[in-house]
N, CA, C, O and CB atoms as a CASP TS submission, in Angstrom:
PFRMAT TS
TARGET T0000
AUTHOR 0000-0000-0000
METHOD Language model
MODEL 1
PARENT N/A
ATOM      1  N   UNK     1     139.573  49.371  17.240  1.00  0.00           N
ATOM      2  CA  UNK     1     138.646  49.149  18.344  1.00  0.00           C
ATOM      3  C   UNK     1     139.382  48.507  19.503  1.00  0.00           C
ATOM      4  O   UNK     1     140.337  47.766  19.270  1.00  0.00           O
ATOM      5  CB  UNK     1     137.458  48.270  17.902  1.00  0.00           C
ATOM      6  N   UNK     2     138.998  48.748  20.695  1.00  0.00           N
ATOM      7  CA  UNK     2     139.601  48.289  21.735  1.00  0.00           C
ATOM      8  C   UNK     2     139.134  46.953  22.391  1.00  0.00           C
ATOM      9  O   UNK     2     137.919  47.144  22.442  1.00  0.00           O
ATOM     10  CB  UNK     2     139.563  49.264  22.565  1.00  0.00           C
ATOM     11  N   UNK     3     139.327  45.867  22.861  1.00  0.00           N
ATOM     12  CA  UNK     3     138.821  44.898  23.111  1.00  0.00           C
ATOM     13  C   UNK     3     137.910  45.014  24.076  1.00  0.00           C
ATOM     14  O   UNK     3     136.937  44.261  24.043  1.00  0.00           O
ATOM     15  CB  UNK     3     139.588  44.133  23.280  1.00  0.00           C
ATOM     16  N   UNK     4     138.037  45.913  25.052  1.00  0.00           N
ATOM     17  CA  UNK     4     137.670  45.704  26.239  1.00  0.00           C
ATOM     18  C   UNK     4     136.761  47.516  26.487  1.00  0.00           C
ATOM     19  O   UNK     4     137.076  48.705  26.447  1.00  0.00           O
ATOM     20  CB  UNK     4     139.237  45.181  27.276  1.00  0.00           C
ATOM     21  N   UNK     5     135.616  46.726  26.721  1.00  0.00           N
ATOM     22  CA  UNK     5     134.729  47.707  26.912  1.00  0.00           C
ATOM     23  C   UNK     5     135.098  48.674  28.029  1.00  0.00           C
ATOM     24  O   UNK     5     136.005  48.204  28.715  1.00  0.00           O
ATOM     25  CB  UNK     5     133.493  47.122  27.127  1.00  0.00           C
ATOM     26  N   UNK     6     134.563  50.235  28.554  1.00  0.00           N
ATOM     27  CA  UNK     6     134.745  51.092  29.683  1.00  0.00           C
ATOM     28  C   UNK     6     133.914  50.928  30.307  1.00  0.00           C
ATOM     29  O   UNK     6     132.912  50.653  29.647  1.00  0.00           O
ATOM     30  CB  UNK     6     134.879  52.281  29.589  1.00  0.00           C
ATOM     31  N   UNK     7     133.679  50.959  31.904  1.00  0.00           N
ATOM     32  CA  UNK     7     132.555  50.635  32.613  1.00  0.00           C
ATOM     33  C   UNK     7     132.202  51.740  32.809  1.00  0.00           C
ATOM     34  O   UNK     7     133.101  52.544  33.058  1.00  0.00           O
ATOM     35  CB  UNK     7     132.601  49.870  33.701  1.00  0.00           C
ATOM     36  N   UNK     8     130.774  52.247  32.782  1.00  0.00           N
ATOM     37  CA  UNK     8     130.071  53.328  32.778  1.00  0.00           C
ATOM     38  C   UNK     8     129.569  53.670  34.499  1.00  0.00           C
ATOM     39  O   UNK     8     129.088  53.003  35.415  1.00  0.00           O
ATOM     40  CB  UNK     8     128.859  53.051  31.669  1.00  0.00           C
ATOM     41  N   UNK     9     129.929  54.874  34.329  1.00  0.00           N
ATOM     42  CA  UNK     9     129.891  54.879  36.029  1.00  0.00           C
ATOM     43  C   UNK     9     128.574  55.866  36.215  1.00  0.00           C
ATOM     44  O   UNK     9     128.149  56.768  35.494  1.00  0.00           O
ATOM     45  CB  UNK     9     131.558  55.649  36.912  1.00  0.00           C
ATOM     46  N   UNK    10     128.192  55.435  37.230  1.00  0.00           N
ATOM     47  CA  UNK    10     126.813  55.459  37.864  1.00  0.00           C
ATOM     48  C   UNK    10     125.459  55.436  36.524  1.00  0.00           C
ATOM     49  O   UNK    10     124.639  56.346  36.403  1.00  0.00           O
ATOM     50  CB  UNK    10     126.772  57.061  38.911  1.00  0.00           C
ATOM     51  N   UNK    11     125.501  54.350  35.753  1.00  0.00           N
ATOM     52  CA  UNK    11     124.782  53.971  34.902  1.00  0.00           C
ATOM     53  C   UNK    11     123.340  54.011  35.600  1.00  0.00           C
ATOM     54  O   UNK    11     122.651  54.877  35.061  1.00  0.00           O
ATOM     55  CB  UNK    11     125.288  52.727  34.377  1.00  0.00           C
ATOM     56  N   UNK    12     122.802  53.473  36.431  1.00  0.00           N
ATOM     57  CA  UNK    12     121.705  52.972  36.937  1.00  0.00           C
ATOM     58  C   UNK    12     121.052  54.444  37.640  1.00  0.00           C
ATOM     59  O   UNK    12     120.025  55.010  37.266  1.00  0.00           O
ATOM     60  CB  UNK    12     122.075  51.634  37.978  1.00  0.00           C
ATOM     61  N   UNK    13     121.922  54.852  38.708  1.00  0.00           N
ATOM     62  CA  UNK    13     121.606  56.277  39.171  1.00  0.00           C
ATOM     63  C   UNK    13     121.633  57.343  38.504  1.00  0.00           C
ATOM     64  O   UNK    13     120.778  58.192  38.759  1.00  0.00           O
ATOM     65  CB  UNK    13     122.254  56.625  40.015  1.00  0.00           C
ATOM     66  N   UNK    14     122.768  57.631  37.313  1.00  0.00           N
ATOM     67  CA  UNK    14     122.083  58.342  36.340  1.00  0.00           C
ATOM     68  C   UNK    14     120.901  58.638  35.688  1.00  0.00           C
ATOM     69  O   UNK    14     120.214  59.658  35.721  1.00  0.00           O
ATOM     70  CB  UNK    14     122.435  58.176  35.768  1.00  0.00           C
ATOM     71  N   UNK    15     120.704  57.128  34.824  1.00  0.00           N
ATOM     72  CA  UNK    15     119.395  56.945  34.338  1.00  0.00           C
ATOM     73  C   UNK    15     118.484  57.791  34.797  1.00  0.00           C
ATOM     74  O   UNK    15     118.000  58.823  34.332  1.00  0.00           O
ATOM     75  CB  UNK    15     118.954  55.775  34.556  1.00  0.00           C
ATOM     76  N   UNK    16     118.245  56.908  36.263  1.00  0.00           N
ATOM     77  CA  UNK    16     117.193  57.372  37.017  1.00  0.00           C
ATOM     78  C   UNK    16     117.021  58.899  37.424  1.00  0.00           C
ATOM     79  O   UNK    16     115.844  59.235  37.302  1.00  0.00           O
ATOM     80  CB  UNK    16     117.247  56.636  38.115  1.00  0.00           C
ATOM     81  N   UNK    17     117.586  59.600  37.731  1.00  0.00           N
ATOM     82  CA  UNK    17     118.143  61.203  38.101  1.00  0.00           C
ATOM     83  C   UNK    17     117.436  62.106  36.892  1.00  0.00           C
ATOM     84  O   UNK    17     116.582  62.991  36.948  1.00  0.00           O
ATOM     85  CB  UNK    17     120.166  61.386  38.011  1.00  0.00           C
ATOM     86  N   UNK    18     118.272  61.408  35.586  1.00  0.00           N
ATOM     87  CA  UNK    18     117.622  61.997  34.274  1.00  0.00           C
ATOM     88  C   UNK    18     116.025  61.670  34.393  1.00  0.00           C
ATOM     89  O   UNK    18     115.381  62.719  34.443  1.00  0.00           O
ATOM     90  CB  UNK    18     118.325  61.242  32.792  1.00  0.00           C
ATOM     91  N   UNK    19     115.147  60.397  34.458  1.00  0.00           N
ATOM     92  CA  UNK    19     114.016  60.134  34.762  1.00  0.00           C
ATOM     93  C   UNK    19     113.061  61.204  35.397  1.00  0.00           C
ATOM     94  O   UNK    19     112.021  61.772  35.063  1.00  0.00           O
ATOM     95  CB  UNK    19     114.177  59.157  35.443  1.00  0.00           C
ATOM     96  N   UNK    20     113.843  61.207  36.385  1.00  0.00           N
ATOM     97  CA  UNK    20     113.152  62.050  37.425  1.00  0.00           C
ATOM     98  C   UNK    20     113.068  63.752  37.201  1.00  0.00           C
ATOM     99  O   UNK    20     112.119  64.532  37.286  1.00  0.00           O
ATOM    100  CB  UNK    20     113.948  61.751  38.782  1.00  0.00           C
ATOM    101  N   UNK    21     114.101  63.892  36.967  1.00  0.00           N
ATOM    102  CA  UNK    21     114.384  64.999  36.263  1.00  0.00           C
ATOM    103  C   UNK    21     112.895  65.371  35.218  1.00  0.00           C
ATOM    104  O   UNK    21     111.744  65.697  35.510  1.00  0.00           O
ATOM    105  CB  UNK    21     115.872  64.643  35.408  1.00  0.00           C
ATOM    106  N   UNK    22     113.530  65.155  34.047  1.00  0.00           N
ATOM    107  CA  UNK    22     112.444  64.838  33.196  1.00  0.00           C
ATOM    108  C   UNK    22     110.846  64.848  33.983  1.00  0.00           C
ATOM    109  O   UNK    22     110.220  65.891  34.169  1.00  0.00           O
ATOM    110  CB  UNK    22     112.831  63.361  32.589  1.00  0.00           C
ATOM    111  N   UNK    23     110.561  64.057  34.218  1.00  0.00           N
ATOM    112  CA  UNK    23     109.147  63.671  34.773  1.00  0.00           C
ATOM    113  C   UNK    23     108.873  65.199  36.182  1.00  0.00           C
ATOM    114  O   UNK    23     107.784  65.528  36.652  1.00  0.00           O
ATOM    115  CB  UNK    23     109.305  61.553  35.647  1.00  0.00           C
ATOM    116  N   UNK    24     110.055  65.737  36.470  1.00  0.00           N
ATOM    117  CA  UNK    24     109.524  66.752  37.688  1.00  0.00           C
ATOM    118  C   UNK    24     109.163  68.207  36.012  1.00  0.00           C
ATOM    119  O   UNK    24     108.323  69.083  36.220  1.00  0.00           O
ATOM    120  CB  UNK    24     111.441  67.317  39.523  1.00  0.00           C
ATOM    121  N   UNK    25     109.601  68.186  35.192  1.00  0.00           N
ATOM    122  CA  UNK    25     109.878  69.281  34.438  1.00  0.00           C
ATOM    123  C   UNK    25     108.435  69.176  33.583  1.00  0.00           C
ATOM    124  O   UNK    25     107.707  70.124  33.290  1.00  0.00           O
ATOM    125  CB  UNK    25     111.408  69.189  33.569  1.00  0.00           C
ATOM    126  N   UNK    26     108.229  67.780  33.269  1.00  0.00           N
ATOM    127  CA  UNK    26     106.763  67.359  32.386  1.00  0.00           C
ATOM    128  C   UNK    26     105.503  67.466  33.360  1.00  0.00           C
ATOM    129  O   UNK    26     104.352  67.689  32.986  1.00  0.00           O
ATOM    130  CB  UNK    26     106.796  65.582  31.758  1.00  0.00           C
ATOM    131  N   UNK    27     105.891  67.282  34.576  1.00  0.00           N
ATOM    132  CA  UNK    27     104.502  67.409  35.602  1.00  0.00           C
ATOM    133  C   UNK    27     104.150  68.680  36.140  1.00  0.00           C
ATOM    134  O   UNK    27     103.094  68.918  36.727  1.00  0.00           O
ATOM    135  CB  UNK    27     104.622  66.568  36.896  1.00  0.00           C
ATOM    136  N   UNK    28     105.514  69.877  35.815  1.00  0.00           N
ATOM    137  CA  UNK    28     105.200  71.403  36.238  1.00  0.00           C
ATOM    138  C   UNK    28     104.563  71.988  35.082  1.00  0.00           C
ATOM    139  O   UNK    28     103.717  72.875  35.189  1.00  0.00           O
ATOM    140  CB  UNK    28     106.539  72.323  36.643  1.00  0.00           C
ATOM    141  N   UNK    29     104.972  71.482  33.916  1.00  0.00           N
ATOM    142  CA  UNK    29     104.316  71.850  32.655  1.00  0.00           C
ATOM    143  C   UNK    29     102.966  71.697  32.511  1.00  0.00           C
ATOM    144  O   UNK    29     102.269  72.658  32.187  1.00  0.00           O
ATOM    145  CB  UNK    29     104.818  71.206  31.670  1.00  0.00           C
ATOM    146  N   UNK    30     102.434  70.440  32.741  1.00  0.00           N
ATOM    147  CA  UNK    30     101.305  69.639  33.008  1.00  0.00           C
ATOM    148  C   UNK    30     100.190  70.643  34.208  1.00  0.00           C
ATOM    149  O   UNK    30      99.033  71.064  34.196  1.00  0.00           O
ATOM    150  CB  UNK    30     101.984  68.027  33.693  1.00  0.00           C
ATOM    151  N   UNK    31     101.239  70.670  35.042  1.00  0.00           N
ATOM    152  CA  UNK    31     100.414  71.284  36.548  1.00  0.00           C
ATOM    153  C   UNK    31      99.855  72.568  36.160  1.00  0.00           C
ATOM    154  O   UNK    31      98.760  72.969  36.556  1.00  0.00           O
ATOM    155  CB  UNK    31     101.513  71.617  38.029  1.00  0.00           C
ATOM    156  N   UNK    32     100.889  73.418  35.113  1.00  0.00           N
ATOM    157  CA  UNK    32     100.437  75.055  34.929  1.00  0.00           C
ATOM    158  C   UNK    32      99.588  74.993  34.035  1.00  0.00           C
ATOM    159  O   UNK    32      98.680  75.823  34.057  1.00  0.00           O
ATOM    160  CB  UNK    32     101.498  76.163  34.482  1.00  0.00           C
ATOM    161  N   UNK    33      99.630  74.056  33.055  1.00  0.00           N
ATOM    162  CA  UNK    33      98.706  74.353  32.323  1.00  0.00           C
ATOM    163  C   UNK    33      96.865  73.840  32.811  1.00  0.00           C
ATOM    164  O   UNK    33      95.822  74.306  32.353  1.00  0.00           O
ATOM    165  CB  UNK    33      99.312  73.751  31.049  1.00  0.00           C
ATOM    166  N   UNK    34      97.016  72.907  33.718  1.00  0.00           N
ATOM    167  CA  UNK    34      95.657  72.748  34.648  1.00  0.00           C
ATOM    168  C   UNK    34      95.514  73.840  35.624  1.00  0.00           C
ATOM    169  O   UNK    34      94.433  74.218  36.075  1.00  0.00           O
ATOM    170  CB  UNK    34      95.645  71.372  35.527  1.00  0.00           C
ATOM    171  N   UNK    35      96.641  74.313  35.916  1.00  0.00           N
ATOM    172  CA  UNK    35      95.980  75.266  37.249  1.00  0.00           C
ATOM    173  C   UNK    35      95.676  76.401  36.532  1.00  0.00           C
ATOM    174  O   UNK    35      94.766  76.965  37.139  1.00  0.00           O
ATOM    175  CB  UNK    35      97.048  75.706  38.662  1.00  0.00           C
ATOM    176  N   UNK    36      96.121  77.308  35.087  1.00  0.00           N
ATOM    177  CA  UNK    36      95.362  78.402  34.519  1.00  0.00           C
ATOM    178  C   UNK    36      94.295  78.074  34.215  1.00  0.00           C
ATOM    179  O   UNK    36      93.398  78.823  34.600  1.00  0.00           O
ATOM    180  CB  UNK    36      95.812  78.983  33.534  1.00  0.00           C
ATOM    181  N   UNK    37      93.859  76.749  33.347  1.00  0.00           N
ATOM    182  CA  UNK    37      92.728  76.574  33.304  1.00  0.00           C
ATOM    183  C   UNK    37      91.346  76.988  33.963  1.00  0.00           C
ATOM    184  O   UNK    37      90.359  77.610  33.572  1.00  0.00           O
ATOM    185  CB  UNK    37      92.890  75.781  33.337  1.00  0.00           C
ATOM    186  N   UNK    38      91.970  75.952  35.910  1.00  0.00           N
ATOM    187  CA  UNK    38      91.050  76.153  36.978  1.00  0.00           C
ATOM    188  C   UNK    38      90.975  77.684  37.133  1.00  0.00           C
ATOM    189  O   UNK    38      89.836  78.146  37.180  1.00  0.00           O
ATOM    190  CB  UNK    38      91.503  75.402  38.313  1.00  0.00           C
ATOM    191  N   UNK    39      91.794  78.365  37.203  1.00  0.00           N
ATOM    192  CA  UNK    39      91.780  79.653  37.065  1.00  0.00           C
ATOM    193  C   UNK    39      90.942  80.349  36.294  1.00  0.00           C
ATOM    194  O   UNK    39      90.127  81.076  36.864  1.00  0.00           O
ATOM    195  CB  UNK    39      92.747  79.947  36.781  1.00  0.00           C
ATOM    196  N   UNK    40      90.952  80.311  35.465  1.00  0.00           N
ATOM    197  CA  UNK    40      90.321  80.775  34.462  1.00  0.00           C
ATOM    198  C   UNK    40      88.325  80.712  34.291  1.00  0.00           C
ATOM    199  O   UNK    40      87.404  81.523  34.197  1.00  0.00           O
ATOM    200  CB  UNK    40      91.125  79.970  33.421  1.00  0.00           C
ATOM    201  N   UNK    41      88.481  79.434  34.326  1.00  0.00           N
ATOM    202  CA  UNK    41      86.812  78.498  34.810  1.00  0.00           C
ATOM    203  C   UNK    41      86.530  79.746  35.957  1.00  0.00           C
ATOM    204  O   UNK    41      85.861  80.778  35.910  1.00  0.00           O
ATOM    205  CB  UNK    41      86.994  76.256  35.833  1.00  0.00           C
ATOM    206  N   UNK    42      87.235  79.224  36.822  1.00  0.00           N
ATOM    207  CA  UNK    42      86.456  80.531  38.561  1.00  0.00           C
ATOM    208  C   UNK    42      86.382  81.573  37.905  1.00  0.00           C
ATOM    209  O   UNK    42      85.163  81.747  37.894  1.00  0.00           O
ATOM    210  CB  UNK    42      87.609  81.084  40.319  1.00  0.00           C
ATOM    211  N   UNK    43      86.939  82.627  37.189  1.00  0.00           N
ATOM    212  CA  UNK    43      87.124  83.748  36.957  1.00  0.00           C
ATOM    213  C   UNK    43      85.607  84.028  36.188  1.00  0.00           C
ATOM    214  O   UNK    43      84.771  84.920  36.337  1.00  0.00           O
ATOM    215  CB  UNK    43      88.513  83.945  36.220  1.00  0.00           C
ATOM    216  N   UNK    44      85.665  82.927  35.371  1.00  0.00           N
ATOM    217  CA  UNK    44      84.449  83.395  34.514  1.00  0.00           C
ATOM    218  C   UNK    44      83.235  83.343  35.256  1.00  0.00           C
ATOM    219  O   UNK    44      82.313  84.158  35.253  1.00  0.00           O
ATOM    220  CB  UNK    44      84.239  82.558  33.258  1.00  0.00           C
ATOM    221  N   UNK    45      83.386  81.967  36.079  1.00  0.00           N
ATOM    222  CA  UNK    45      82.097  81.577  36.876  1.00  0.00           C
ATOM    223  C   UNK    45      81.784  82.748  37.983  1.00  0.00           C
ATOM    224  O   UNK    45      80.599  82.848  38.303  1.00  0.00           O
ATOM    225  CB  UNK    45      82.329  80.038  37.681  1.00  0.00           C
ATOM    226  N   UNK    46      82.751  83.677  38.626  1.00  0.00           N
ATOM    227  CA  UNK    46      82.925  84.678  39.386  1.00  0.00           C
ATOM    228  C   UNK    46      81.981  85.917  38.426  1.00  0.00           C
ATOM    229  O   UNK    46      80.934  86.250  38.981  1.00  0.00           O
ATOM    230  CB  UNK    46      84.643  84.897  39.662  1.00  0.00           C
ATOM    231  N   UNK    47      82.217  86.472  37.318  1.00  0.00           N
ATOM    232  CA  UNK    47      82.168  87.249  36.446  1.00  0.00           C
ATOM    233  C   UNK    47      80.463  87.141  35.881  1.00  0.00           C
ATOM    234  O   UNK    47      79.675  88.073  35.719  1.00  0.00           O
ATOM    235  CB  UNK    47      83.373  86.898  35.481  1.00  0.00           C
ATOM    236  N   UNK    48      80.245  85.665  35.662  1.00  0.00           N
ATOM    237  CA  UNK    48      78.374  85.086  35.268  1.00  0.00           C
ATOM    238  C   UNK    48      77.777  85.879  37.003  1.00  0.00           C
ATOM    239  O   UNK    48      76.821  86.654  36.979  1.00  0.00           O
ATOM    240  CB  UNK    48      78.038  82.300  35.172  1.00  0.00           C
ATOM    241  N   UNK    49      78.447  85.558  38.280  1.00  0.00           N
ATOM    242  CA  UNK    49      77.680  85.523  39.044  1.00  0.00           C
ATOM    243  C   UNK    49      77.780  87.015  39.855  1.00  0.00           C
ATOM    244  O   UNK    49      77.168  87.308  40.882  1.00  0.00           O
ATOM    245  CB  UNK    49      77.869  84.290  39.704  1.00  0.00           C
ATOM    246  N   UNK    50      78.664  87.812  39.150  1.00  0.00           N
ATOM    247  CA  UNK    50      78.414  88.972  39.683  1.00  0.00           C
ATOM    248  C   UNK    50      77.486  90.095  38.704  1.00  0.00           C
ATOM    249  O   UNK    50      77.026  91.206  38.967  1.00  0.00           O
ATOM    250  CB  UNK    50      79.783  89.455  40.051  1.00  0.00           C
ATOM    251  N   UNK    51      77.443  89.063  37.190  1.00  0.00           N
ATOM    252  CA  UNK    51      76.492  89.967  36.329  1.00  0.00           C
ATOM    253  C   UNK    51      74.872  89.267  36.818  1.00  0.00           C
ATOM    254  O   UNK    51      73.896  89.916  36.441  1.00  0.00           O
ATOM    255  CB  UNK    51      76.921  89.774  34.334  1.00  0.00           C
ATOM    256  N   UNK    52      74.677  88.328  37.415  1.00  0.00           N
ATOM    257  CA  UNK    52      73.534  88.371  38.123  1.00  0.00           C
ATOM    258  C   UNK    52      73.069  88.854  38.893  1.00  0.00           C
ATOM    259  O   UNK    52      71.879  89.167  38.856  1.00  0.00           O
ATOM    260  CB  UNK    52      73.317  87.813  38.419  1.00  0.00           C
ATOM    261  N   UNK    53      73.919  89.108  39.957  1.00  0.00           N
ATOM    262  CA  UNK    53      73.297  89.904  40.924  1.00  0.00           C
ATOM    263  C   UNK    53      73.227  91.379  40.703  1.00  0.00           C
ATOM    264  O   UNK    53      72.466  92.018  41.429  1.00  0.00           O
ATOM    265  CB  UNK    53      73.915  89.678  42.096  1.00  0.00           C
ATOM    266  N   UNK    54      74.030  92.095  39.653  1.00  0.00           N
ATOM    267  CA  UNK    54      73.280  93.438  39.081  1.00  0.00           C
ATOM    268  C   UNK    54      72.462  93.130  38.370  1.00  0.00           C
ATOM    269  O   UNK    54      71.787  94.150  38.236  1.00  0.00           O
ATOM    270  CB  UNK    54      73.955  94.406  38.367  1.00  0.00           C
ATOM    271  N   UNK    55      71.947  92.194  37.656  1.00  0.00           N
ATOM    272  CA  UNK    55      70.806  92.172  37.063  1.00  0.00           C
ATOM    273  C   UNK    55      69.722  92.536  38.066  1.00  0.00           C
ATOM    274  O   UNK    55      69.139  93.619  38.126  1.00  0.00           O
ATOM    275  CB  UNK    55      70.630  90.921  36.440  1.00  0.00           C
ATOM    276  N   UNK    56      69.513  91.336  38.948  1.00  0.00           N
ATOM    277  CA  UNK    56      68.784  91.464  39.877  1.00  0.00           C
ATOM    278  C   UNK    56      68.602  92.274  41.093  1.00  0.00           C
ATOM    279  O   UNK    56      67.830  91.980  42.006  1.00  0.00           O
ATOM    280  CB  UNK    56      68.816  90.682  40.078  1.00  0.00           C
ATOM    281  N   UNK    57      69.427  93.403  41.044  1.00  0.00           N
ATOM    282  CA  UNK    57      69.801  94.431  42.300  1.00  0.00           C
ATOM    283  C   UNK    57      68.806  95.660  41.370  1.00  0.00           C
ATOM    284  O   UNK    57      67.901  96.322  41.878  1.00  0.00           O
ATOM    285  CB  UNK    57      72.007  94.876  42.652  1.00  0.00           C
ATOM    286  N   UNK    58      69.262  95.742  39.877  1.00  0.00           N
ATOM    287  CA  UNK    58      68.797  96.464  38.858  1.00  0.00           C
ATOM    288  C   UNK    58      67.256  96.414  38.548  1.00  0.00           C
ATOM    289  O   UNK    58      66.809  97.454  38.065  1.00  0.00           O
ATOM    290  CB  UNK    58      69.527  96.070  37.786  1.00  0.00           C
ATOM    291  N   UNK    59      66.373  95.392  38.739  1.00  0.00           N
ATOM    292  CA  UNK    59      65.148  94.833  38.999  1.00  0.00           C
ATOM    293  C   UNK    59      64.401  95.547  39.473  1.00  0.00           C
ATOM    294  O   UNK    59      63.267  95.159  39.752  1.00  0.00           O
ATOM    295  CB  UNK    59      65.117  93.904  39.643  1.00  0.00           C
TER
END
């Protein structure tokens, strides 16, 4: 073993970079899976409200 430790270079700004990193990759994941959702919700709610109005055109 060597006595004397290596100083780790850009320890602090690394970290953080990886952090960020991370957290931009978990919040696009996050984001797509809410925005198909919303997607999805309209689509149907689109789909209820166009089988109403042939109901009622059909009348």
């Amino acid at each position: 073993m060597w006595p004397f430790r290596r100083k780790q270079e850009g320890g602090k700004i690394k970290k953080s970079m990886e952090r960020l990193v991370v957290g931009l990759i978990i919040g696009g994941a996050i984001g797509s899976i809410v925005g198909k959702k919303l997607v999805e919700l309209h689509e149907e709610k689109h789909r209820k409200e166009k089988r109403k109005e042939g109901e009622d055109e059909a009348k």
